[in-house]
LUMGUSE-639917 format. One line per 4 residues: number of its first residue (from 0); for each residue x negated, y negated, z of C-alpha. Coordinates in pm, 1 decimal. Layout:
# residues N
NUM> X/Y/Z | ...
# end
This chain:
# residues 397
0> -2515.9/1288.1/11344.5 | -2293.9/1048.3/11112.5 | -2343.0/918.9/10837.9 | -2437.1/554.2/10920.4
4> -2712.6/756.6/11176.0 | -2862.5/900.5/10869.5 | -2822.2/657.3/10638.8 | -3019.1/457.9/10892.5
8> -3296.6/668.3/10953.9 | -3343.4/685.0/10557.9 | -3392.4/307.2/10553.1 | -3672.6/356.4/10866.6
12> -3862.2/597.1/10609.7 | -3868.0/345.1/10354.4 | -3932.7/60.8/10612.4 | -4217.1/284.5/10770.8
16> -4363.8/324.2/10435.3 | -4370.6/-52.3/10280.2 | -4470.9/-244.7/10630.7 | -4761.7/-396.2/10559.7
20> -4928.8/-709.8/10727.6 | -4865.4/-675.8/11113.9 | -4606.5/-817.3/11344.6 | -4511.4/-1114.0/11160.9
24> -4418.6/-935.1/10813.0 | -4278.0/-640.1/11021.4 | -3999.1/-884.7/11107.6 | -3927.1/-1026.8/10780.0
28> -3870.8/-741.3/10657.5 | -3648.2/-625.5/10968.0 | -3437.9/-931.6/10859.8 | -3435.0/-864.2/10507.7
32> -3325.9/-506.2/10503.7 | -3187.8/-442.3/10839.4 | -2996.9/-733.9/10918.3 | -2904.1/-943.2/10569.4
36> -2891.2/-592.7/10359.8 | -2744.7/-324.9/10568.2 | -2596.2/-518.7/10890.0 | -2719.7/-279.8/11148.8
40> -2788.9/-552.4/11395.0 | -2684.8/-939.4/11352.8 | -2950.6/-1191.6/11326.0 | -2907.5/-1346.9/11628.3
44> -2958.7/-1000.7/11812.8 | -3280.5/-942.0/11606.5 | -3424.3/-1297.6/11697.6 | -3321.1/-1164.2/12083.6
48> -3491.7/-861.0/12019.9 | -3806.9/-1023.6/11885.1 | -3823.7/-1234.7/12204.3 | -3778.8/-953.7/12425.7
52> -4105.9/-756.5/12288.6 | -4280.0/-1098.7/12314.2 | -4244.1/-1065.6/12719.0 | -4322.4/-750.3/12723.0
56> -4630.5/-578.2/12731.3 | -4682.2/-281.3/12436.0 | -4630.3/-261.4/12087.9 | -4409.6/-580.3/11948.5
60> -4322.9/-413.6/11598.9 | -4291.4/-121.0/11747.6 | -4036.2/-225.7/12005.6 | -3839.6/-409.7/11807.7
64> -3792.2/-113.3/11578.5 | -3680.1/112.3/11853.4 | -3440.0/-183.4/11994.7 | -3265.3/-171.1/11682.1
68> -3248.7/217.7/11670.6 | -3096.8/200.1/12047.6 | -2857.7/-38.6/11956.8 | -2762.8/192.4/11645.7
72> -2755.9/489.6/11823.3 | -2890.3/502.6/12158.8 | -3148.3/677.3/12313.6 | -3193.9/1018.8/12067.6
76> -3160.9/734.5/11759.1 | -3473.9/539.2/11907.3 | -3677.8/846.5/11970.8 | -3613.6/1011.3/11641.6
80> -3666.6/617.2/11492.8 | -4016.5/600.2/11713.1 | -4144.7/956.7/11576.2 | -4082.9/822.5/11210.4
84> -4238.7/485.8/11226.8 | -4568.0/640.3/11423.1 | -4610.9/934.6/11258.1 | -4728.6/897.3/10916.1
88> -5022.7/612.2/11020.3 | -5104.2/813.9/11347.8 | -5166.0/1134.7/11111.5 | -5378.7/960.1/10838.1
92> -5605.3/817.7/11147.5 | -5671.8/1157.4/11327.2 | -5729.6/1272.9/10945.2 | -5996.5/987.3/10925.1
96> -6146.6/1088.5/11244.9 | -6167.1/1487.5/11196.5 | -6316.7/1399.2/10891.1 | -6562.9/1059.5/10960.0
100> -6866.0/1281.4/11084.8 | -6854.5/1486.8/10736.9 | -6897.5/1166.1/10501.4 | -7061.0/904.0/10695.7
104> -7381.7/1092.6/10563.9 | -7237.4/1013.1/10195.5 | -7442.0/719.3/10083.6 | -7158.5/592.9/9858.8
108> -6906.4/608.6/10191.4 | -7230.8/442.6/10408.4 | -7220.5/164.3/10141.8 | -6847.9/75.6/10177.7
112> -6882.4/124.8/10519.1 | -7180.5/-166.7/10516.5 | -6879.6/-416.1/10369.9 | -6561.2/-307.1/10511.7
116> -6719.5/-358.6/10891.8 | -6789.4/-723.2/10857.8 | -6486.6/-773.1/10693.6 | -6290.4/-631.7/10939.2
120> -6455.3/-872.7/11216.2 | -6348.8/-1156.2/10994.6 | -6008.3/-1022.1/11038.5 | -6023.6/-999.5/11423.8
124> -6157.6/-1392.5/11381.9 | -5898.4/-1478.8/11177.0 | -5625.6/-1334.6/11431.4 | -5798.1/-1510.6/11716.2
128> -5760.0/-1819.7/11563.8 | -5421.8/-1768.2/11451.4 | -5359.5/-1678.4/11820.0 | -5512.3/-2011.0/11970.3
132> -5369.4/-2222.9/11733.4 | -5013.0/-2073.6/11832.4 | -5035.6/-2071.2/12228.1 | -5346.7/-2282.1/12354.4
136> -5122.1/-2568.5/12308.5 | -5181.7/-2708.5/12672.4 | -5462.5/-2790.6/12903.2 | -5397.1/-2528.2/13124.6
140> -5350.8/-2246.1/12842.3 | -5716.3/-2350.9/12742.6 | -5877.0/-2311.8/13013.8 | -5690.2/-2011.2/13110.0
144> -5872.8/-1866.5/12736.8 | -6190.3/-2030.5/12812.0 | -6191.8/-1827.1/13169.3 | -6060.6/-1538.6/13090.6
148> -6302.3/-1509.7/12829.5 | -6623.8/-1605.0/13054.6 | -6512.8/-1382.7/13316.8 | -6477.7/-1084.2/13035.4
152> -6840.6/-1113.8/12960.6 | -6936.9/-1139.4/13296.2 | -6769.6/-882.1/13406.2 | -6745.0/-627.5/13165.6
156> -6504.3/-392.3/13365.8 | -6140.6/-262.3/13256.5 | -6037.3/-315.7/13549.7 | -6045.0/-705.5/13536.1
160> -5795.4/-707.1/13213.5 | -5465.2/-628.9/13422.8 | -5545.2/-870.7/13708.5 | -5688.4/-1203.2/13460.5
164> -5346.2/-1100.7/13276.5 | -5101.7/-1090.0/13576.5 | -5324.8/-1465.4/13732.2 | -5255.5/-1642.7/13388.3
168> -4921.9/-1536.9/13430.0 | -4882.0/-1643.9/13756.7 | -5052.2/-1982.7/13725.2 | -4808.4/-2055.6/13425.0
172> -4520.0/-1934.9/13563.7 | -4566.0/-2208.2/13875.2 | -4661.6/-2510.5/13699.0 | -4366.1/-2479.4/13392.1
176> -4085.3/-2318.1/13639.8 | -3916.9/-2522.6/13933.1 | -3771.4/-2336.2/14184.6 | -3421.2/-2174.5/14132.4
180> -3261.5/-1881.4/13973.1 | -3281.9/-1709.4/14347.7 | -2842.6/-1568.6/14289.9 | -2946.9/-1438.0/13947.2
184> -3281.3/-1254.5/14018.4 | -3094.0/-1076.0/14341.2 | -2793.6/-992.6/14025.2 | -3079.1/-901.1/13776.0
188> -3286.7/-657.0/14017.1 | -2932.1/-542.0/14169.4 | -2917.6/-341.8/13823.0 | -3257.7/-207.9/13806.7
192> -3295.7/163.0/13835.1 | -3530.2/255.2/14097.2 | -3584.4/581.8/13974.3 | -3704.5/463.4/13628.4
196> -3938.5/240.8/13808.2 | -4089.0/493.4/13978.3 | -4162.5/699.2/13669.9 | -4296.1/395.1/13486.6
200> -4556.1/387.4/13772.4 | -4616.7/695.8/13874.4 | -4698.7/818.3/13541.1 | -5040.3/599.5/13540.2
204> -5159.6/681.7/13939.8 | -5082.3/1039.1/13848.2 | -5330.1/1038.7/13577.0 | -5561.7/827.1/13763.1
208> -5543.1/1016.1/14017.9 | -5624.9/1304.0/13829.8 | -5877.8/1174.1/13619.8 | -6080.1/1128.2/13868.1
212> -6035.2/1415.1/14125.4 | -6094.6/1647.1/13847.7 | -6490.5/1704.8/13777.9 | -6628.3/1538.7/13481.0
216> -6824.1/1860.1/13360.3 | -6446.3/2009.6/13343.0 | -6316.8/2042.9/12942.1 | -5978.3/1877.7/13129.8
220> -6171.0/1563.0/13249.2 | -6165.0/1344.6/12922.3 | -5791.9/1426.0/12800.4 | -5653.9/1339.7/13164.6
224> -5907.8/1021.8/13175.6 | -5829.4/951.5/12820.4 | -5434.5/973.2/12872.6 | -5533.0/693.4/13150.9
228> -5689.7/501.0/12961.1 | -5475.1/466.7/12704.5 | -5133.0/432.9/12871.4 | -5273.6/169.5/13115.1
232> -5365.0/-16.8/12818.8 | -5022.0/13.7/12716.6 | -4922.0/-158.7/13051.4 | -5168.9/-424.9/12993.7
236> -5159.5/-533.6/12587.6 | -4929.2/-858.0/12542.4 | -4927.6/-1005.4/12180.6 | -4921.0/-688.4/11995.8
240> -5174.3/-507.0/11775.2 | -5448.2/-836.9/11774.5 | -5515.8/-764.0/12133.0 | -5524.3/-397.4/12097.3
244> -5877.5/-437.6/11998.3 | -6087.7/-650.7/12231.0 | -5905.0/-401.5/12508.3 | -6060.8/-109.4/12372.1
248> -6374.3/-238.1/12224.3 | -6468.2/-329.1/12549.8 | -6361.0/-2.7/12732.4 | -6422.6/244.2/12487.8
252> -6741.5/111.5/12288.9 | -6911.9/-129.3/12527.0 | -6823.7/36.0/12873.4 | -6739.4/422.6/12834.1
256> -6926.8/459.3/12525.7 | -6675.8/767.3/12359.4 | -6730.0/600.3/12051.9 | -7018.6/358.3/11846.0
260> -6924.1/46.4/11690.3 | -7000.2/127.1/11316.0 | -6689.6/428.4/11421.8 | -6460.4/147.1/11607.4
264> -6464.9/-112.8/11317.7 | -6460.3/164.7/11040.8 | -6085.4/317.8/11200.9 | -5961.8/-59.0/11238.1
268> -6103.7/-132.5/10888.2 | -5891.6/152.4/10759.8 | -5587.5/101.7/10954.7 | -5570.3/-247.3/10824.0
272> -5530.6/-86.1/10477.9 | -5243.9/132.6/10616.6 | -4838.6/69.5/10671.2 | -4686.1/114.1/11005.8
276> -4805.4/-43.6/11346.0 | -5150.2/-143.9/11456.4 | -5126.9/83.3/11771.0 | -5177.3/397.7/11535.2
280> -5577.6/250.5/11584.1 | -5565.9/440.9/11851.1 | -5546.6/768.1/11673.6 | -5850.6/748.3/11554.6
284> -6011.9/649.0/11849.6 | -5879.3/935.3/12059.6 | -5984.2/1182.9/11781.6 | -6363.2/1042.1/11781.8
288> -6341.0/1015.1/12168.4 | -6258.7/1376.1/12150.9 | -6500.0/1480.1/11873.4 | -6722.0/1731.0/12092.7
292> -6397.0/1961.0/12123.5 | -6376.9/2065.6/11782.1 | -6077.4/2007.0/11546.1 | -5838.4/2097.4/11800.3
296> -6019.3/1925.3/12021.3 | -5968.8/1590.1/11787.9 | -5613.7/1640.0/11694.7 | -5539.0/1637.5/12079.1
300> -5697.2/1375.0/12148.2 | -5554.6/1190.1/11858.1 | -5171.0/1289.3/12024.7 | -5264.2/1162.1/12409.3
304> -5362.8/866.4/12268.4 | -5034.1/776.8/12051.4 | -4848.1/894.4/12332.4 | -5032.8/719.7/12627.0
308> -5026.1/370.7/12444.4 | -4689.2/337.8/12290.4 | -4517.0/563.9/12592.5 | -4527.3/246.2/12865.3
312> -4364.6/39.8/12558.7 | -4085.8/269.5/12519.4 | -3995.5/306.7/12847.6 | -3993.4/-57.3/12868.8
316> -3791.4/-159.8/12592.1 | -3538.8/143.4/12655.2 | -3493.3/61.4/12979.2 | -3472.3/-322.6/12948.6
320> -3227.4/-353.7/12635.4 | -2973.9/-287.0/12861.1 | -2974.3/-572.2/13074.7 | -3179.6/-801.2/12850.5
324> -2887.8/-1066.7/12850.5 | -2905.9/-1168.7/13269.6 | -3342.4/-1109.6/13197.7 | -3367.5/-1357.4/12943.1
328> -3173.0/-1645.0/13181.6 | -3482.6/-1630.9/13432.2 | -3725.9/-1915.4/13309.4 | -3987.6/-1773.5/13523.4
332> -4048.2/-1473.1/13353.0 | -4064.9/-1628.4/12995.7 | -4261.6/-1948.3/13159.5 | -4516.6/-1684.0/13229.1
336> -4586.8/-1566.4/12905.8 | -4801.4/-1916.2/12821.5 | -5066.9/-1820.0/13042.5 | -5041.3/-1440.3/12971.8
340> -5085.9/-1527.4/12612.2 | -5400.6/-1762.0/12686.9 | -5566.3/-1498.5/12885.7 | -5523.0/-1250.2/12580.9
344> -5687.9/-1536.0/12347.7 | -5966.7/-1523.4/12549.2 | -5999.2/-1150.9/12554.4 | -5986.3/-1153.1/12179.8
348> -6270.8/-1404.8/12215.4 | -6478.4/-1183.8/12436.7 | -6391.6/-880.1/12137.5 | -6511.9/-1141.3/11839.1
352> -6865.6/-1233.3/12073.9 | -6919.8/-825.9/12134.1 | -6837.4/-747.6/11775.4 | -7063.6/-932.8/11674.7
356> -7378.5/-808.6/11856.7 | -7442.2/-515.0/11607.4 | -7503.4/-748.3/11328.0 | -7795.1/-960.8/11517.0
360> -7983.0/-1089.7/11235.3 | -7802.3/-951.0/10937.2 | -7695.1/-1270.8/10745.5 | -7522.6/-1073.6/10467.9
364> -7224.3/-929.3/10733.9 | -7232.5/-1310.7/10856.6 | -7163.5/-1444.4/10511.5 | -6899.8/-1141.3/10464.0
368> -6746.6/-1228.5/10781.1 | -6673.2/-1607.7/10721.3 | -6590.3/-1518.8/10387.0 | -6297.5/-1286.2/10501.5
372> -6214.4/-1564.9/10799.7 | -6146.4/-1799.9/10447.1 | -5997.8/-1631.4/10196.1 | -5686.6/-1550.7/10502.4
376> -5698.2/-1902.9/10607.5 | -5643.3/-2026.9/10268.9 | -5470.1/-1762.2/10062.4 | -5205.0/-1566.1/10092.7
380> -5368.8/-1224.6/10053.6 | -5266.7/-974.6/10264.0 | -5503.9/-747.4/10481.1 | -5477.2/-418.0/10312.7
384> -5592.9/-633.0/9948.3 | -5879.0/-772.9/10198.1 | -6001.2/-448.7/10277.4 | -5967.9/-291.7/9940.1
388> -6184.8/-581.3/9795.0 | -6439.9/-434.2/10044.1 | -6386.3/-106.1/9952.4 | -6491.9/-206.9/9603.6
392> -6772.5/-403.9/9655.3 | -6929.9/-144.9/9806.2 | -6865.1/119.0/9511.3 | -7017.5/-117.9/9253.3
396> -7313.4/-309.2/9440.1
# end
């Protein structure tokens, strides 16, 4: 490994370890220190990049990261890039969930705990309306929210997320695209490697297929269901971290019940605090998912859930880099990210209204809640100061 190979990965450590604030600060630092400072990649290429992960489903930070790291030094440079960025945040969430079940007890942690929930649902608000504001700009992209979001509720099922998201995108896609582009698809597919395709898709009806020929009594059931789980939510998540959680909150929590509420919004509320990306959530959720196996039990559960949701988003973004310049010609793939991005609106909607069900009655989380919605709307305080205000509030009242 050269020099410039190392001297990049030392500026990933120190990236890994100061992004706070989600997606949109991710990138400003990306410019900042990777483009402006160091030159790995020119600005135009990261502003290519940046659009890329926005059509494609997965983490957007985290592609973008691993983009770079391709373009830097192909494919061992973005996995060695990947384990960095994930690692740290993934470790202190399956920390958090080996150890939840020991303090929750602790009436000092129970008392945090009874601010830092609300607030973090006044987060998820506050992202939902930062969402609708950017992309339910049309008719049609409200009313693709507004359904998407009725037929959530109604149906409560997984299984509706993939096909509301791939009906938004088709609805968009042939009301903003007019018909062309036929010589460049046939070019653009020409390249695509067949094989990788097939991996890409038989990874999740292997482990579907598994999870449910295998019995559920079996101690193999819930990893092989669990690796499902997650890396078909990796197939499904558009938008990034924000729509990480009305995707599990509704499978995990409300549906498959491997984990309570108070335990879904206490791991968000922490990982809020943390660096790194969003999708490390998911950590903690395979850890508590996994909590009737022990420690080792928790730790593995905490590793096939990293792996299952980021893996689809790797494979993506490693395998699309390459030809990104004929993808991003065809108007009808990026005209059907309007109504993909609707549909995930109204998901988050669906993840605010179930949130909030807990809390029937309690008008102190309410007031916490709207309070947390505010001070983001009209400061500039950043989520991990949010939380720790929480954090205190709860040591001294």
């Amino acid at each position: 490994m050269n020099k410039h190979n190392l001297l990049f990965l030392r500026d990933v450590i120190f990236y890994t370890l100061s992004a706070f604030g989600g997606p949109q600060a991710h990138i400003a630092i990306l410019l900042r220190e990777f483009v402006q400072k160091r030159r790995y990649i020119t600005e135009e290429e990261l502003v290519e990049l940046t659009a890329l992960t926005q059509l494609l489903p997965g983490p957007s930070s985290t592609q973008t990261l691993i983009g770079i790291a391709w373009k830097v030094g192909g494919m061992r440079m973005a996995i060695l890039t990947f384990l960095i960025w994930i690692l740290p945040s993934a470790t202190i969430m399956c920390i958090a969930a080996i150890s939840y079940s020991m303090f929750v007890g602790n009436a000092k942690v129970a008392s945090v705990l009874r601010y830092i929930q609300p607030m973090a649902i006044g987060i998820v608000a506050y992202a939902t309306f930062t969402f609708a504001k950017r992309f339910l700009t049309t008719q049609t992209g409200k009313l693709l929210a507004v359904g998407s979001m009725v037929a959530t509720l109604i149906l409560q099922s997984p299984y509706a997320f993939p096909l509301l998201i791939l009906l938004g995108g088709i609805i968009s896609s042939a009301l903003e695209t007019q018909p062309q582009e036929n010589e460049l698809r046939v070019k653009l597919f020409s390249n695509v490697n067949p094989r990788k395709v097939t991996y890409f898709i038989g990874i999740l009806l292997a482990f579907a297929a598994l999870g449910a020929i295998i019995n559920r009594t079996s101690p193999f059931s819930l990893p092989i269901r669990l690796f499902e789980n997650f890396y078909r939510n990796g197939i499904l998540i558009f938008g990034g971290g924000q729509v990480l959680v009305p995707l599990m909150y509704t499978e995990f929590v409300e549906l498959k019940h491997y984990l309570s509420s108070s335990e879904f919004l206490s791991g968000y509320a922490l990982q809020q605090a943390l660096p790194g990306p969003t999708f490390s959530f998911t950590s903690f959720l395979g850890g508590i998912a996994m909590s009737k196996y022990g420690v080792p039990g928790q730790v593995l559960g905490s590793v096939i859930a990293v792996i299952g949701i980021n893996l689809p988003g790797f494979i993506l973004i490693t395998f699309i880099v390459p030809f990104w310049d004929d993808l991003k010609k065809i108007t009808r793939i990026k005209n059907s990210m309007s109504g993909i991005n609707a549909v995930a609106v109204g998901f988050m909607a669906t993840a605010l209204i179930l949130l909030l069900k807990p809390f029937n009655g309690n008008w102190m989380a309410y007031g916490l809640m709207v309070a947390t919605f505010l001070l983001m709307y009209f400061t500039k305080i950043k989520t991990p100061i949010v939380i720790l205000i929480g954090v205190v509030l709860g040591l001294v009242l």
